[in-house]
C-alpha positions as CSV (number, residue, x, y, z in Angstrom):
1,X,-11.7,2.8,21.2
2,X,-11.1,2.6,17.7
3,X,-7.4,1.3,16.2
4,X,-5.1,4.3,15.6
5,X,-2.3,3.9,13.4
6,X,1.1,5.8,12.9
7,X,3.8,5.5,9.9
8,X,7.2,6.3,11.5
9,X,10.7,6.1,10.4
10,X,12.1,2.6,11.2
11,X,15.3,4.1,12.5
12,X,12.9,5.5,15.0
13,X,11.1,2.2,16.3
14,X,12.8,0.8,19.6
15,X,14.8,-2.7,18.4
16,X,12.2,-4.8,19.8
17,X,9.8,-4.1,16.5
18,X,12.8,-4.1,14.2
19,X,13.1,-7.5,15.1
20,X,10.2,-8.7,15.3
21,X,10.3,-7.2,11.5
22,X,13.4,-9.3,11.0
23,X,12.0,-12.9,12.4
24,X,8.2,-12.1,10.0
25,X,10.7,-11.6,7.0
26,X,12.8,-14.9,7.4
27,X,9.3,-16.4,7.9
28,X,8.0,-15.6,5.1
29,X,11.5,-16.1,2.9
30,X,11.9,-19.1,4.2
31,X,14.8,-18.6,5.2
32,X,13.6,-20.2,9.1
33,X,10.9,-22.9,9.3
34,X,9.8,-22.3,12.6
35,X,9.2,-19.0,15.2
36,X,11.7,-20.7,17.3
37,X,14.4,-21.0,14.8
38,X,13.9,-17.3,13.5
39,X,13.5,-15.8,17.0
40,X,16.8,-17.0,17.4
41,X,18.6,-16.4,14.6
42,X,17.5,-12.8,15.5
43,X,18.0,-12.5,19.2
44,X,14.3,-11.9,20.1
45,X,12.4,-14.1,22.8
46,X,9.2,-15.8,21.8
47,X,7.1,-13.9,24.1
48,X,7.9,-10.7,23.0
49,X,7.4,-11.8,19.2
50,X,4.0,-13.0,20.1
51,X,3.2,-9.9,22.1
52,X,3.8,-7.9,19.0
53,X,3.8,-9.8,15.8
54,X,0.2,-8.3,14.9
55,X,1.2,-4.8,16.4
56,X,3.7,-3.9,13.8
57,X,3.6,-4.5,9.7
58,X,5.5,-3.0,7.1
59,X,3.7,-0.5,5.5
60,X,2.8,-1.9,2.3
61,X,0.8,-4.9,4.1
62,X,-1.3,-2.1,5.0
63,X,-2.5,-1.7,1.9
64,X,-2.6,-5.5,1.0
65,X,-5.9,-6.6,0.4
66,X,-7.6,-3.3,1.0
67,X,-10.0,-1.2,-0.4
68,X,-8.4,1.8,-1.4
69,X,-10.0,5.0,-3.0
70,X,-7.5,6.9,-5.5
71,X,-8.0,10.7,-6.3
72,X,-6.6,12.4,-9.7
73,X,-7.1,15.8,-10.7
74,X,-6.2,15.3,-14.4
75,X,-6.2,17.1,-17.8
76,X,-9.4,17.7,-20.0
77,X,-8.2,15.6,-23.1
78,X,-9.2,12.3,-24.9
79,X,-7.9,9.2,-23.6
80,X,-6.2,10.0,-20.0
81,X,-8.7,8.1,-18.1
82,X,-8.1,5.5,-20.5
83,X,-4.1,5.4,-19.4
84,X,-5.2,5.5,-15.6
85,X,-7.4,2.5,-16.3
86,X,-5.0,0.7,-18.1
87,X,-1.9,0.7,-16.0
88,X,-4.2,-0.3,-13.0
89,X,-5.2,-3.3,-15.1
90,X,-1.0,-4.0,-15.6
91,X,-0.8,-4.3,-12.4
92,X,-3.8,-6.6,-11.5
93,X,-5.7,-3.5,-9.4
94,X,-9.4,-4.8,-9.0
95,X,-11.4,-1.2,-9.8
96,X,-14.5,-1.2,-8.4
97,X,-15.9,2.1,-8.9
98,X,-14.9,5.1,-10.9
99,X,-16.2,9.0,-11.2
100,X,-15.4,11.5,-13.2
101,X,-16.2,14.9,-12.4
102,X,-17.4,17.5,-15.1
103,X,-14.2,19.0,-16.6
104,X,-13.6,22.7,-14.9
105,X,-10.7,25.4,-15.5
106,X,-9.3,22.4,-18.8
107,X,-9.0,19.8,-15.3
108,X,-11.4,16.6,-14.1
109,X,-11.4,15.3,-11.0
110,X,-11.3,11.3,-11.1
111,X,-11.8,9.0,-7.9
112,X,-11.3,5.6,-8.5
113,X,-11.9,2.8,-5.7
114,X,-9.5,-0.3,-5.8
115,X,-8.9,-3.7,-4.2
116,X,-5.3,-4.5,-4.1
117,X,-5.1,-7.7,-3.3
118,X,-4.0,-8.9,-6.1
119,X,-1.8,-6.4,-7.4
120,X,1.4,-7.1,-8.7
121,X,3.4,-3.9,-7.5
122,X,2.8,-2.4,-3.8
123,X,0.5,1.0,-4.0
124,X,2.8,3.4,-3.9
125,X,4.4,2.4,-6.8
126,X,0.7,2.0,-8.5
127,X,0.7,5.8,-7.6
128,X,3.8,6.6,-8.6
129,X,3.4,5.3,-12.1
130,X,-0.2,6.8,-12.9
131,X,1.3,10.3,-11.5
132,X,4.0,9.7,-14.3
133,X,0.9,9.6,-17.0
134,X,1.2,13.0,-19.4
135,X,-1.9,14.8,-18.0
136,X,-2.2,13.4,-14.2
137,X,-1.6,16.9,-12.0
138,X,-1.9,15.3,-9.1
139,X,-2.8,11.9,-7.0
140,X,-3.2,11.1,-3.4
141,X,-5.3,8.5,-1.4
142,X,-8.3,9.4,-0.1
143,X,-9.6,6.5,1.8
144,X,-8.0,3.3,2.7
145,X,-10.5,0.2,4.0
C-alpha cells in the first residue's frame, strides 16, 4: 500500500501530534538538548513521540528537499518568463527543467520543475511571489516528488 497523505487544520489534530509538533520544534531551536528534556517540558511520553515523530511534519518539510513541478498560465509578452526565472533564482530554487508552450488566446502555458532544497523562503511563499508577477494568471503545483 502506497503512503497517503492529508493536510488538515492543526486545531483539528488530537493533542498527541500537536505535541509531538511542540517537542520537534524545541529540538530543532535548541531550546531542549535532548528528547527527554523536550518531552517533558511538553507533557508527552517518550514512547508516544517515538511512535509518531516521522508520522506527522509541518507542511512546509513536505516540500523540503523535493522535486516540485510548478505550472503558470502566463501572458504573451517579452520578458515574463524572465521574472519567473529570476525570483526562483532569489530564492535559491534549483530549476531543473522548463517548457513553454506555444502562446494561444495572448496566454503561454509554462511548467517549471524545481528542487527546493535549498531555497531560502518555503514554497508557498515562492508561489505566492511569482503569482504577484504582472502577467502570471495563474499558478498551482502540479507534481510534488
Amino acid at each position: 500500500m502506497k503512503d497517503e497523505y492529508y493536510l488538515v487544520k492543526s486545531d483539528m489534530l488530537p493533542e498527541v501530534f500537536i505535541k509531538v509538533m511542540a517537542v520537534k520544534r524545541l529540538l530543532s531551536s535548541g531550546k531542549a538538548d535532548s528528547v527527554n528534556e523536550a518531552v517533558q517540558k511538553i507533557g508527552l511520553s517518550r514512547s508516544a513521540y517515538y511512535k509518531y515523530k516521522d508520522a506527522v511534519l509541518p507542511f512546509y518539510e513536505t516540500s523540503r528537499g523535493r522535486l516540485v513541478t510548478l505550472v503558470f498560465a502566463v501572458e504573451n509578452f517579452p520578458g515574463i518568463l524572465s521574472g519567473i526565472i529570476n525570483c526562483m533564482s532569489r530564492e535559491k530554487a534549483n530549476i531543473l527543467t522548463i517548457n513553454q508552450n506555444y502562446p494561444i488566446n495572448g496566454l503561454a502555458d509554462i511548467s517549471i520543475s524545481i528542487e527546493t532544497e535549498r531555497m531560502t523562503i518555503e514554497l508557498d511563499n515562492l508561489i505566492d511571489r511569482i503569482g504577484k508577477i504582472p502577467g502570471v494568471r495563474s499558478h498551482r503545483i502540479l507534481a510534488r516528488d
